[in-house]
Backbone as XML, in Angstrom:
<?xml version="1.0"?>
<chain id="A" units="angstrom">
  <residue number="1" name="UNK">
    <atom name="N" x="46.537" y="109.649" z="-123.391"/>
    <atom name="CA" x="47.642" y="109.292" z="-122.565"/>
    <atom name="C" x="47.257" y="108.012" z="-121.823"/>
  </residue>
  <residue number="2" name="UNK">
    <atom name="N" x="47.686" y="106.994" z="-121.689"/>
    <atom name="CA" x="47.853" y="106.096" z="-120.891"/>
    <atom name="C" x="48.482" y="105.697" z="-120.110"/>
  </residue>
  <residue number="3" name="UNK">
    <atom name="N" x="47.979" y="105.063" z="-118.554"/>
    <atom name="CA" x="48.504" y="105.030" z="-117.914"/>
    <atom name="C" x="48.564" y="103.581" z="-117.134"/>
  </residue>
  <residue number="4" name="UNK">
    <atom name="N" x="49.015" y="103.137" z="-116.516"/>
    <atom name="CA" x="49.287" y="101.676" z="-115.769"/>
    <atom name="C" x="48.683" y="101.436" z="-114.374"/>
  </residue>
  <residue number="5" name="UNK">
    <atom name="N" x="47.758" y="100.953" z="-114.714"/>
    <atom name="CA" x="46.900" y="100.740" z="-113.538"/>
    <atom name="C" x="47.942" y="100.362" z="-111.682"/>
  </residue>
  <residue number="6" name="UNK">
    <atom name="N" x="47.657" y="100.224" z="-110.770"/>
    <atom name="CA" x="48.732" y="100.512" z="-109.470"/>
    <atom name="C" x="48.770" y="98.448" z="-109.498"/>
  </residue>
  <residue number="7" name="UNK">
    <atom name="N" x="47.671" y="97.913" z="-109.672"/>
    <atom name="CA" x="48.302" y="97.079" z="-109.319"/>
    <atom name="C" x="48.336" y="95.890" z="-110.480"/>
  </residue>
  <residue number="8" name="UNK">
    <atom name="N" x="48.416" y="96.562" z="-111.742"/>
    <atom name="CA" x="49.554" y="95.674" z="-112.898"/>
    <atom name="C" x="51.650" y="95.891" z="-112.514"/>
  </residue>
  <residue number="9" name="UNK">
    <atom name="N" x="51.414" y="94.998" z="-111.710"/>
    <atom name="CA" x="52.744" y="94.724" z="-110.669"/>
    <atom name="C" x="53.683" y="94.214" z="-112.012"/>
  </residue>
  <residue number="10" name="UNK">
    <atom name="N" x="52.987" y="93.067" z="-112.919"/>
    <atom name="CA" x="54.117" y="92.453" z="-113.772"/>
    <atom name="C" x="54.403" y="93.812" z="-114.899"/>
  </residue>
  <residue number="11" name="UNK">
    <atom name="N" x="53.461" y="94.839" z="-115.097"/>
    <atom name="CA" x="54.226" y="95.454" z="-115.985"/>
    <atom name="C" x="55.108" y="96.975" z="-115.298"/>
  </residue>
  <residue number="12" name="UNK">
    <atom name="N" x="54.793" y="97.014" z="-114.168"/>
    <atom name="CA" x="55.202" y="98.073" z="-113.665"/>
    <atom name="C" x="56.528" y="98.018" z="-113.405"/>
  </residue>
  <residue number="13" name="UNK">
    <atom name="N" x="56.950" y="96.803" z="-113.296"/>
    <atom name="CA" x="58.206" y="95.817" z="-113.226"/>
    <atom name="C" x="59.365" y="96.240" z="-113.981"/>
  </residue>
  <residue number="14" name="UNK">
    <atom name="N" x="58.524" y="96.772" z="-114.974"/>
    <atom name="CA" x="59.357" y="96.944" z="-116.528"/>
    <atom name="C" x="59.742" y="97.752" z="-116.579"/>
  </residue>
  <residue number="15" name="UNK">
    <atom name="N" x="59.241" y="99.400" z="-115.943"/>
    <atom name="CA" x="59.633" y="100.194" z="-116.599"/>
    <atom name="C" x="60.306" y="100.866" z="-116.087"/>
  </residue>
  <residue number="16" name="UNK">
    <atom name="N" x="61.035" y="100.412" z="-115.025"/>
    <atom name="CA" x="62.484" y="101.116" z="-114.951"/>
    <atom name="C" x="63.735" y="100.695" z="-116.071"/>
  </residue>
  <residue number="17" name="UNK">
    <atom name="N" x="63.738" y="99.743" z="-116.539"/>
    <atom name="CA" x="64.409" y="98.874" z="-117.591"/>
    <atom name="C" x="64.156" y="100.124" z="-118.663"/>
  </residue>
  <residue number="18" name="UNK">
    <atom name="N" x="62.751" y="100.233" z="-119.107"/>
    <atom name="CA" x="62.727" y="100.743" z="-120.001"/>
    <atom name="C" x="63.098" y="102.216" z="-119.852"/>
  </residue>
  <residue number="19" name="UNK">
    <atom name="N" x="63.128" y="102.552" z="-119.093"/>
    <atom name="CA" x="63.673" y="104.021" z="-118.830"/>
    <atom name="C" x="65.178" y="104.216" z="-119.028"/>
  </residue>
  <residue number="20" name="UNK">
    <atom name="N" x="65.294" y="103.204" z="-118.364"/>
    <atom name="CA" x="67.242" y="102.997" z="-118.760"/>
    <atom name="C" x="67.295" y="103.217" z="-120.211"/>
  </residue>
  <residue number="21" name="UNK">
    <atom name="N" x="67.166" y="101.954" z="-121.025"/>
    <atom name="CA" x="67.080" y="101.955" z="-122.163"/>
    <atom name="C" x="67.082" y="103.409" z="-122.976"/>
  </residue>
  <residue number="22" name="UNK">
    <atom name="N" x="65.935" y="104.144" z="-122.931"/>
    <atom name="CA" x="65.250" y="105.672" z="-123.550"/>
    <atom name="C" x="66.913" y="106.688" z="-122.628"/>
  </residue>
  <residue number="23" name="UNK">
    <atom name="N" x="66.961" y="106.667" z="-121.959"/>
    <atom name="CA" x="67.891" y="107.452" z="-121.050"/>
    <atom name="C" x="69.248" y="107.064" z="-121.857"/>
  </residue>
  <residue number="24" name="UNK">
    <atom name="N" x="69.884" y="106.110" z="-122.473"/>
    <atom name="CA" x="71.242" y="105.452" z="-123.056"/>
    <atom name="C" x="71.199" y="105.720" z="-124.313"/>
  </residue>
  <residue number="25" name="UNK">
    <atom name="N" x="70.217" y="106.476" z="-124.807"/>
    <atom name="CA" x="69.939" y="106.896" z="-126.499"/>
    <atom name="C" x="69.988" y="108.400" z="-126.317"/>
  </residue>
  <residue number="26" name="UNK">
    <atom name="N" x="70.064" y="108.934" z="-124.967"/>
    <atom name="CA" x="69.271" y="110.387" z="-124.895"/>
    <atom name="C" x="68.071" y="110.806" z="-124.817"/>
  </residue>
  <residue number="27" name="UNK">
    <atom name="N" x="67.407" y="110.112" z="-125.075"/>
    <atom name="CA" x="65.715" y="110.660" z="-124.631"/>
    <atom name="C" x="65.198" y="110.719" z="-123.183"/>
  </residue>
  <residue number="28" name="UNK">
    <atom name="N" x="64.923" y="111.919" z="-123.255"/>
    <atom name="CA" x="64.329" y="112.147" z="-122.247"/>
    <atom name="C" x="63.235" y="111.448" z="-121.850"/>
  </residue>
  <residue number="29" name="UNK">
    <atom name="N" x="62.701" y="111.323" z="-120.388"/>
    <atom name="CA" x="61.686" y="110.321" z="-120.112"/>
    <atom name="C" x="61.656" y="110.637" z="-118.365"/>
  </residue>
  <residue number="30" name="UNK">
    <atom name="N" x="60.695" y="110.560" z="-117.926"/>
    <atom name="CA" x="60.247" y="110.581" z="-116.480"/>
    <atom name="C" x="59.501" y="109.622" z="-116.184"/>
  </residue>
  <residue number="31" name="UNK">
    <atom name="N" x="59.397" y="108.391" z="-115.123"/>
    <atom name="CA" x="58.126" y="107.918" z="-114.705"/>
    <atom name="C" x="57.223" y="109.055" z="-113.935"/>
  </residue>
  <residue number="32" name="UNK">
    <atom name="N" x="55.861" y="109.025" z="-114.274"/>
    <atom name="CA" x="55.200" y="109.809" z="-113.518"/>
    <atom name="C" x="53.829" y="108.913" z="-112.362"/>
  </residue>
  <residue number="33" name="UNK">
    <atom name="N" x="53.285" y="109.257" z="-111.738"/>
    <atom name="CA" x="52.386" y="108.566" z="-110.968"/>
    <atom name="C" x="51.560" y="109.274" z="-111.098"/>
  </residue>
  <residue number="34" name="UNK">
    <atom name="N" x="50.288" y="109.147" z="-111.037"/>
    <atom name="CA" x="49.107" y="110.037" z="-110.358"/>
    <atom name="C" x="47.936" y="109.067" z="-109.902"/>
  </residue>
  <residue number="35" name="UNK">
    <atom name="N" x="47.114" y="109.959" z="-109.305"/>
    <atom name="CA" x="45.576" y="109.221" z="-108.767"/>
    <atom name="C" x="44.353" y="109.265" z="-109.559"/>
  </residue>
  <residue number="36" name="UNK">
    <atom name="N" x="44.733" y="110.755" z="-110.554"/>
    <atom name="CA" x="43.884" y="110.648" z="-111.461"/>
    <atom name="C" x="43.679" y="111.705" z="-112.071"/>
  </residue>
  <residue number="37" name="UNK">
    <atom name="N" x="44.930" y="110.984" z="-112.844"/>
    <atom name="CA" x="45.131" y="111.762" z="-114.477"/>
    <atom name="C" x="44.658" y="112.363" z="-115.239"/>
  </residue>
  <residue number="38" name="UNK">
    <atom name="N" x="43.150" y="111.962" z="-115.616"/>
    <atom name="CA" x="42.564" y="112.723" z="-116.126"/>
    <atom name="C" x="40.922" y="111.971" z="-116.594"/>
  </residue>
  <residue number="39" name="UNK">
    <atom name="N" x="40.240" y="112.410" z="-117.693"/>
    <atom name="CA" x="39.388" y="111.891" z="-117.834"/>
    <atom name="C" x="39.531" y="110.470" z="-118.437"/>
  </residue>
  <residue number="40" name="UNK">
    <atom name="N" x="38.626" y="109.215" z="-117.934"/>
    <atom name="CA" x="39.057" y="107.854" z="-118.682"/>
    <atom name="C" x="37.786" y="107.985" z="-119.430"/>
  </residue>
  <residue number="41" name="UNK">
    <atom name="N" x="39.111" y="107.389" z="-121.048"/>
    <atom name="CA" x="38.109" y="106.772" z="-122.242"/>
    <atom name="C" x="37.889" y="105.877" z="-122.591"/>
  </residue>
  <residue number="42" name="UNK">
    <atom name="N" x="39.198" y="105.012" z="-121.787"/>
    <atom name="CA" x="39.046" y="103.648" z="-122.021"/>
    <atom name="C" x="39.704" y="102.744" z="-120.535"/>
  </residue>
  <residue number="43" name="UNK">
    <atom name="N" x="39.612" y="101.958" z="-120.521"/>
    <atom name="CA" x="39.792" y="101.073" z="-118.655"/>
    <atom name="C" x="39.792" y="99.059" z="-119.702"/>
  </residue>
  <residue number="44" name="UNK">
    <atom name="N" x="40.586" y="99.074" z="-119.018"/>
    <atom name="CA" x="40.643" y="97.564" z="-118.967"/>
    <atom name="C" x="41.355" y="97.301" z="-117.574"/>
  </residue>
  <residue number="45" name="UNK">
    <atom name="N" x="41.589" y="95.543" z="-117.524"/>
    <atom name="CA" x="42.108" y="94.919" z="-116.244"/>
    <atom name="C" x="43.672" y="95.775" z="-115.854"/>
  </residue>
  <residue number="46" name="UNK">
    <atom name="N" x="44.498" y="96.377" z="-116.685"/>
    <atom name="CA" x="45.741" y="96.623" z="-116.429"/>
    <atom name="C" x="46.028" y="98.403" z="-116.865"/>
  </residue>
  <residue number="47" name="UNK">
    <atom name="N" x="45.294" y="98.603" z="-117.177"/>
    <atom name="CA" x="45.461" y="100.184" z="-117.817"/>
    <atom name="C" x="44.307" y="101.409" z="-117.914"/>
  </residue>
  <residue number="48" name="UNK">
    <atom name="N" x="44.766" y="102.386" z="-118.115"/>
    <atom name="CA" x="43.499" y="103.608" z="-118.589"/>
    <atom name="C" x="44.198" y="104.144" z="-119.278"/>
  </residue>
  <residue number="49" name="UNK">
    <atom name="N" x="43.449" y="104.775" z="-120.471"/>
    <atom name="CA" x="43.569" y="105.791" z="-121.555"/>
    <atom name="C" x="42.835" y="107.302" z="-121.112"/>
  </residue>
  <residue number="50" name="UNK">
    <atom name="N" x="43.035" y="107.802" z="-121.158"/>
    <atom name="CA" x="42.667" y="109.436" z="-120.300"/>
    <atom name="C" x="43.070" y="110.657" z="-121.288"/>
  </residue>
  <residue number="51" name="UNK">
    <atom name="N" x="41.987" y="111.477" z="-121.325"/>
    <atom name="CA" x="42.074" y="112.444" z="-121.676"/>
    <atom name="C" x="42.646" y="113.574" z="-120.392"/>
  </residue>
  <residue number="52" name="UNK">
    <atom name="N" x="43.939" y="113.786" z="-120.467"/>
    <atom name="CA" x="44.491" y="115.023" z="-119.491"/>
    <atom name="C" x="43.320" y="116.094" z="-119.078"/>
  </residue>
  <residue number="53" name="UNK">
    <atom name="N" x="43.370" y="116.609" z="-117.707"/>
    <atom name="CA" x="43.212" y="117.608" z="-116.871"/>
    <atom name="C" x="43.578" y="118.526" z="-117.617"/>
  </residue>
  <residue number="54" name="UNK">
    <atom name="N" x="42.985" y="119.846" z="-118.066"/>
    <atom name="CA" x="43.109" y="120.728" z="-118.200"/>
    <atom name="C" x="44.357" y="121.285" z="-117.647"/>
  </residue>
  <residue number="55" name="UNK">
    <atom name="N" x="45.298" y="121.822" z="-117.683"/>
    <atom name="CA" x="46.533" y="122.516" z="-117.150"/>
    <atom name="C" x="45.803" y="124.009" z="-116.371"/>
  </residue>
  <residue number="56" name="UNK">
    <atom name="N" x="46.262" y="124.153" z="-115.291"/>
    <atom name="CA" x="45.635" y="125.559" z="-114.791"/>
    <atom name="C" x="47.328" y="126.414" z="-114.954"/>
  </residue>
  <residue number="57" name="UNK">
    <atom name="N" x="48.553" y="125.325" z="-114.829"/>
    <atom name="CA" x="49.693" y="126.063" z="-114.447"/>
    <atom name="C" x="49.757" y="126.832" z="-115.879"/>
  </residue>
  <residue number="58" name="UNK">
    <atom name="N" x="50.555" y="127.977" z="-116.354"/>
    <atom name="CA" x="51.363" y="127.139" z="-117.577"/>
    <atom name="C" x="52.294" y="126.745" z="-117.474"/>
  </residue>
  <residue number="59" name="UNK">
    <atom name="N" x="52.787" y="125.945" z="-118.564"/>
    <atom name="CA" x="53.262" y="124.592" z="-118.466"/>
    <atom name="C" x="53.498" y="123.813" z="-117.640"/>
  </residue>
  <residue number="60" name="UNK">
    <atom name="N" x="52.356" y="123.285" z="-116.958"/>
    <atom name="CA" x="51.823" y="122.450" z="-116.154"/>
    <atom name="C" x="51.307" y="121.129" z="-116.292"/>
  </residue>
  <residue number="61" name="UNK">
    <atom name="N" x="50.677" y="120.193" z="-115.762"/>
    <atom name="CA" x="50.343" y="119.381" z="-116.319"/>
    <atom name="C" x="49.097" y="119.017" z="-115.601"/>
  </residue>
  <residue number="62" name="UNK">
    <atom name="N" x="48.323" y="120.016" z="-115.199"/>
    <atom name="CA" x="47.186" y="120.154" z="-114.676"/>
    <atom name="C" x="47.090" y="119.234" z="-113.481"/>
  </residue>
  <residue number="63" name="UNK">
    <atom name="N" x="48.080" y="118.609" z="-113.060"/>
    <atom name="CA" x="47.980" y="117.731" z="-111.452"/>
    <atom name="C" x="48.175" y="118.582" z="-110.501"/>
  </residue>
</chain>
């Protein structure tokens, strides 16, 4: 899962647009936030790739 680092501002920009977009076809879609998602496998200047938190709920999303 990847996620958007807090302060890649130019792409965070975007994705209400893109939510519109996914939302005008029917697809479902949520922005979500967190502090920390889960395990990182990968990190660059603008992003992380993360392996999810274990879920304790069910169907949860382990945050």
């Amino acid at each position: 899962m990847a996620w958007l680092k807090a302060t890649a501002v130019h792409l965070i920009d975007r994705v209400e647009g893109y939510l519109e977009i996914l939302a005008a076809h029917d697809v479902a879609c949520e922005r979500v936030e967190s502090g920390n998602p889960g395990k990182i496998i990968y990190e660059d200047a603008e992003q992380v790739v993360v392996v999810p938190w274990e879920s304790r709920k069910p169907g949860g999303h382990g945050l």
